[in-house]
N, C-alpha and C positions, 0 to 999 in steps of 0.2 A: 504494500500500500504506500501511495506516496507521502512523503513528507513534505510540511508545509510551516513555514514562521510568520508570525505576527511581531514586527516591531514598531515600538509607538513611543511618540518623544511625550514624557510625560513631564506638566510644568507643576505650575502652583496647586498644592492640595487644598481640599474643600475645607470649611472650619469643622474641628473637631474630625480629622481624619488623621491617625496616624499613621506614618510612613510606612511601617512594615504590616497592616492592613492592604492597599494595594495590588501586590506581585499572588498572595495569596485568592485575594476575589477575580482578578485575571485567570488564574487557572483554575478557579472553579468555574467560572466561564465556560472556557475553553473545554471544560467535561463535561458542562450539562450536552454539547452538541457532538465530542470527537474524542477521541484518545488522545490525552496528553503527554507527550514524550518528556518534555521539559521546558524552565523558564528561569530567568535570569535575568537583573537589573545590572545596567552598566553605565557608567558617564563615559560619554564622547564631547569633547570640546565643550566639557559645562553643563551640557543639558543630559536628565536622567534620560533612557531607552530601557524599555519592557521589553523583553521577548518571551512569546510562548511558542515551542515547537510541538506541533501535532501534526495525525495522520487524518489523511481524507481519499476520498475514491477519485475527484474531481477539482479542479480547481473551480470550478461553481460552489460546490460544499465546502469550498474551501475558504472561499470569500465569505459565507454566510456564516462560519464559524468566527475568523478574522472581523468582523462587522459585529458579531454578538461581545467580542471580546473587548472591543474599543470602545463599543457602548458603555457596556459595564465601567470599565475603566474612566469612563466620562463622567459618568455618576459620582465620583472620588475624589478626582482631580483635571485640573485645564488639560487638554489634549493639543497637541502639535501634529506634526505630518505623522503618518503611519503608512508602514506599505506591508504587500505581502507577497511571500519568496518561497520557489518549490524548490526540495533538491533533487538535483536531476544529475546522475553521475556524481561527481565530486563536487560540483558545481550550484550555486542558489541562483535561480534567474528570478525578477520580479514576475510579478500576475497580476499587482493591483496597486 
């Protein structure tokens, strides 16, 4: 099955949101619709990025999960660009 990432520039948190709340509601997200492989918070040049990696049959189900998951995440805190990335051989090409 293929695999599939959601990463999403996350900014300022809601009031009364603590930080390590976030990365947790992302991947439960991410299971109410697909199997979760994994996920990880990183800074790049300052600004935090989310990722959740899961498996989907299509990259349509693949977007609908990556959309359910940025939502969630919307609910928490200000969202930035997000995109989403299959891996295909050793390589992640964008989808969305």
């Amino acid at each position: 099955m293929p695999s599939f990432r959601v990463i999403v520039a996350v900014g300022m948190l809601g009031p009364g949101v603590a930080p390590e709340r976030v990365e947790p509601e992302a991947v439960a997200a991410g299971r109410e619709l697909a199997v979760v492989e994994a996920s990880n918070v990183d800074v790049v040049a300052g600004e935090a990025r989310l990722t959740v990696r899961f498996t989907a049959d299509h990259p349509r189900e693949a977007l609908r999960v990556a959309e359910h998951v940025v939502q969630r995440i919307g609910t928490l805190a200000s969202i930035g660009p997000w995109r989403l990335t299959e891996r295909v051989g050793g390589r992640w090409y964008r989808r969305a």
